[in-house]
N, CA, C and O of each residue as an XYZ file, in Angstrom:
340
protein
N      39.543     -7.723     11.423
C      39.995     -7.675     10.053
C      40.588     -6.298      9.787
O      40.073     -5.325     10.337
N      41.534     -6.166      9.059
C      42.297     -5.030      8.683
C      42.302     -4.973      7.078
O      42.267     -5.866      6.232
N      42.357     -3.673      6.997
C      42.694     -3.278      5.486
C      43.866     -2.001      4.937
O      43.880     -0.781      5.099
N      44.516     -2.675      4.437
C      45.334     -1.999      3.977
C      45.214     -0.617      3.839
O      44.032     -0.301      3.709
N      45.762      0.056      3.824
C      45.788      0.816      3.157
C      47.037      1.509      2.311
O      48.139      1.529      2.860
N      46.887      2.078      0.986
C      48.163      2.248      0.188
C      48.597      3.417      0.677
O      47.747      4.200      1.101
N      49.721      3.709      0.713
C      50.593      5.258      0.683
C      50.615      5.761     -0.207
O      50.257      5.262     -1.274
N      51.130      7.152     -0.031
C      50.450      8.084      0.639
C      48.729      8.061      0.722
O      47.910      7.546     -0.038
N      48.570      8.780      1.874
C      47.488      8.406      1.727
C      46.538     10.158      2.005
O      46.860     10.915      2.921
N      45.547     10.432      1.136
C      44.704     11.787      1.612
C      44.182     11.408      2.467
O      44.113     10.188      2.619
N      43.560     12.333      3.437
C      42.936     12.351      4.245
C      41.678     13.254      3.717
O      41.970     14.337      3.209
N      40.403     12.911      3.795
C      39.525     13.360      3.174
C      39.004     14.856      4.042
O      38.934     14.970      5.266
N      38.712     15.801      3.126
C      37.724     16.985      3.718
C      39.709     17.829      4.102
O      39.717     19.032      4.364
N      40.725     17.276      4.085
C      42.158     18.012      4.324
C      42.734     18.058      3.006
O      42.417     17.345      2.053
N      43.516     18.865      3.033
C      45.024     18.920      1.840
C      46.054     18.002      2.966
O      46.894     17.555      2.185
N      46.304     17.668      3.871
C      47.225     16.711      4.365
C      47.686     15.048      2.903
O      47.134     14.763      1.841
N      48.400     14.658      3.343
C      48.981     13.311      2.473
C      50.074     13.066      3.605
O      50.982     13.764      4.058
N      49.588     11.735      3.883
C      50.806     11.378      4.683
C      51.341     10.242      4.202
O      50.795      9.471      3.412
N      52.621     10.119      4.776
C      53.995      9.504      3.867
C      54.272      8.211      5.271
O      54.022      8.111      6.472
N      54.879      7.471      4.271
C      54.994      6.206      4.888
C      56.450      6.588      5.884
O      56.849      5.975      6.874
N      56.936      7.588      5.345
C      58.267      8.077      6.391
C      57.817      8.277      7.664
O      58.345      7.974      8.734
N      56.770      8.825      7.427
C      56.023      9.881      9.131
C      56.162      8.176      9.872
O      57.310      8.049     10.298
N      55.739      7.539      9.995
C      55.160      6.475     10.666
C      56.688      5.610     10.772
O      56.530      4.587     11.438
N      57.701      5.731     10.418
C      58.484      5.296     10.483
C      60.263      5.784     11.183
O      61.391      5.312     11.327
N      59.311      7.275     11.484
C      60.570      7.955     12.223
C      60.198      7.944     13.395
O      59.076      7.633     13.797
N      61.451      8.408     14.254
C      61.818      7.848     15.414
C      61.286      8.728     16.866
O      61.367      8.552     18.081
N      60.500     10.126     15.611
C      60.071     10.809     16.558
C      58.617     10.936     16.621
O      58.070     11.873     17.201
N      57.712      9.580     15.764
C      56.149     10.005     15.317
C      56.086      8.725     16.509
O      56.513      7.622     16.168
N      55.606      8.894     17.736
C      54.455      8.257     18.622
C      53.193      8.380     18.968
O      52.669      9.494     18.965
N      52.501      7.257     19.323
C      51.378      7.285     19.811
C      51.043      8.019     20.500
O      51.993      8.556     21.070
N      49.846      8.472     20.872
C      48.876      9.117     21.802
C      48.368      8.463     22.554
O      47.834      7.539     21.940
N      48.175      8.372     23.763
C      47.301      7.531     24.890
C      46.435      8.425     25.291
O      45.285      7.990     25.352
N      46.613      9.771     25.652
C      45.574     10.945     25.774
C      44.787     11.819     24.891
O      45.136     12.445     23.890
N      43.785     11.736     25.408
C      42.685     12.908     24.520
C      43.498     14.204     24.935
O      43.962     14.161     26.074
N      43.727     15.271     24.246
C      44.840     16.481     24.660
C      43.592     17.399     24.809
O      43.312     17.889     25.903
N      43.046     17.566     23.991
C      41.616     18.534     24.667
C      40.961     18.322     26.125
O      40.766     19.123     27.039
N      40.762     17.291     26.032
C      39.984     16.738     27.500
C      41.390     17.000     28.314
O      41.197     18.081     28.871
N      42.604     16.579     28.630
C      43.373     17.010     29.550
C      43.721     18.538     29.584
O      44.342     18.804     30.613
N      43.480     19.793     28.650
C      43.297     20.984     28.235
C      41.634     21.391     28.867
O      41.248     22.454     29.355
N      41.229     20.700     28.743
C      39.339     20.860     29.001
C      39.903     20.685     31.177
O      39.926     21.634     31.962
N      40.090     19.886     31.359
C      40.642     19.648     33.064
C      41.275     20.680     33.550
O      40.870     21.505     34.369
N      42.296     20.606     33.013
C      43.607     22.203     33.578
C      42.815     22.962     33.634
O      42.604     23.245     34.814
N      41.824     23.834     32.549
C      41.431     24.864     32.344
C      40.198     24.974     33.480
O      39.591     26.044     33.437
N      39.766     24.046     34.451
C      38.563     23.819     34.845
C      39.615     24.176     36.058
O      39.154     24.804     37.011
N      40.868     23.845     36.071
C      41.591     24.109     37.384
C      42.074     25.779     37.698
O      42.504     26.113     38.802
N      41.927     26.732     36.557
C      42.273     27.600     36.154
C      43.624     27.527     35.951
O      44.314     28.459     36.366
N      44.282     26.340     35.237
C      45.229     26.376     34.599
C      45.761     26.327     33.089
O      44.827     26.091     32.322
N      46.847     26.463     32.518
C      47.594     26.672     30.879
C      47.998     25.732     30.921
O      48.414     25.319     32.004
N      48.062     25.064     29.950
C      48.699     23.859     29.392
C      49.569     24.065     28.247
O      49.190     24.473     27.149
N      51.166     23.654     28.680
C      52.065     23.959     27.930
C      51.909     22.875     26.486
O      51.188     21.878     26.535
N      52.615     23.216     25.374
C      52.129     22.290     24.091
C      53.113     20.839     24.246
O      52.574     19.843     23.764
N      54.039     20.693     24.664
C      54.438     19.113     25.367
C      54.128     18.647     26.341
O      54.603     17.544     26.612
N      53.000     19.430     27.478
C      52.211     18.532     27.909
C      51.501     17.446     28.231
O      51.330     16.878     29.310
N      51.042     17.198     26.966
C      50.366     15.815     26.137
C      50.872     15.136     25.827
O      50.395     14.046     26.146
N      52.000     15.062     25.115
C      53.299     14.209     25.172
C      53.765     13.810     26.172
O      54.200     12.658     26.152
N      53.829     14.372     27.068
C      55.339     13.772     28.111
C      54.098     12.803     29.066
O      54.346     11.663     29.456
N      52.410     13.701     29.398
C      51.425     12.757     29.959
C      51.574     11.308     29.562
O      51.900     10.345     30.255
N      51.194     11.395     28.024
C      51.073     10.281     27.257
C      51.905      9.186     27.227
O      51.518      8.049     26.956
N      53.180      9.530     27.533
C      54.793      8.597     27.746
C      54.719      8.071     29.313
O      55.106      6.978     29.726
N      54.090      9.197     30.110
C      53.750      8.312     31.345
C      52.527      7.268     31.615
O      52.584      6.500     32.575
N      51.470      7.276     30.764
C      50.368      6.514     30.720
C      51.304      5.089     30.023
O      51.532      3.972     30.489
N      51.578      5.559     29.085
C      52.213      3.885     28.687
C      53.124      3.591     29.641
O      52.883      2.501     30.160
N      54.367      4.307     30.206
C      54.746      3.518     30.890
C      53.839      3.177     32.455
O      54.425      2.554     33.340
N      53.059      3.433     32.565
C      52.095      2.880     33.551
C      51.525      1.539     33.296
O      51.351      0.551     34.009
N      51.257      1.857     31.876
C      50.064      0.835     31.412
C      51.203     -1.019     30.953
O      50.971     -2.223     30.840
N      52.357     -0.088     30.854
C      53.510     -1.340     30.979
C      53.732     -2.476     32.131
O      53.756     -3.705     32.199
N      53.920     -1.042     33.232
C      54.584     -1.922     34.400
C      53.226     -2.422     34.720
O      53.346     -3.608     35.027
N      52.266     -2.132     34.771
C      50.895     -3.074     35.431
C      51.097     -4.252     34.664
O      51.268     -5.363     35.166
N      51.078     -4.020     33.501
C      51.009     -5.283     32.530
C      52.222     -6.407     33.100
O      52.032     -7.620     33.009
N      53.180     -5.964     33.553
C      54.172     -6.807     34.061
C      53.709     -7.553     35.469
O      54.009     -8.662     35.910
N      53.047     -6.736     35.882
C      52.891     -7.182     37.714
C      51.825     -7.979     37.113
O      51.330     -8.626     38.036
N      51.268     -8.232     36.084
C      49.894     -8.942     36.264
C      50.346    -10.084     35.156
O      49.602    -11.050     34.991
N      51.368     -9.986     34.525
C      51.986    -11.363     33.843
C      52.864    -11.885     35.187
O      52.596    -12.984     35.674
N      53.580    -11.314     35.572
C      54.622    -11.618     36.798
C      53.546    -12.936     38.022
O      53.929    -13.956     38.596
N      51.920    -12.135     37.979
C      51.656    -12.411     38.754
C      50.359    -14.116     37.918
O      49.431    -14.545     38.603
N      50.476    -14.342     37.379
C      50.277    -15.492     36.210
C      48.899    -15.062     35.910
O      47.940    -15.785     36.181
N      48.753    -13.711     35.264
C      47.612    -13.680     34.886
C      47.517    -12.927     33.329
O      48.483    -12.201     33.092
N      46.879    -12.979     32.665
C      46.366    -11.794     30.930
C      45.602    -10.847     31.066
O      45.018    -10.225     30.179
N      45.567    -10.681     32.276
C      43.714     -9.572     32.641
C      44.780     -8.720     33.430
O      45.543     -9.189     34.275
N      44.724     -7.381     33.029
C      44.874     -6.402     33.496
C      44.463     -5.637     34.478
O      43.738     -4.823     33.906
N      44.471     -5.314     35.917
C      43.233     -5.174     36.874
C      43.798     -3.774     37.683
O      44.979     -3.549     37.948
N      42.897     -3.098     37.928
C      43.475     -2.279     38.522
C      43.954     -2.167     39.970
O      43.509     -1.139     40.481
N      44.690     -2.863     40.768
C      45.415     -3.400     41.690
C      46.972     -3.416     40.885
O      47.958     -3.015     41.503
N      47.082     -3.874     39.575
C      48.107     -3.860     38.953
C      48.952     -2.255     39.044
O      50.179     -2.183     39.120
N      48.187     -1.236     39.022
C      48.676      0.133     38.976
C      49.682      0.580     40.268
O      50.148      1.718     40.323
């Protein structure tokens, strides 16, 4: 079940308000990665993590999480498996 919610909308405990524009431009995408935890890893490698990092990761997880999805419809199935990768 889902619930609406109206625009703008506060975000509680912030001064943020977000606008029904954000969600509708061409440059607001999803996240597939936790950016701390891949920041929390590097740093364990003794490495810096540049700030599009997380982004460009994140664009490769979906398209990962795509083409499996294809090899595993291709292959007549709805279950996602990891053999698909």
């Amino acid at each position: 079940m889902s619930t609406l919610i109206p625009f703008p909308v506060a975000l509680p405990f912030s001064s943020v308000t977000l606008s029904p524009a954000l969600f509708l431009s061409p440059t607001f995408s999803m996240s597939y990665v936790v950016a701390s935890k891949v920041k929390e890893l590097l740093k364990g490698m003794n490495m810096m993590t540049a700030g599009d990092f997380a982004d460009a990761l994140s664009k490769e997880v979906e398209s990962m999480v795509k083409r499996a999805g294809k090899r595993a419809e291709a292959n007549g199935r709805k279950t996602v498996q990891d053999r698909d990768l």
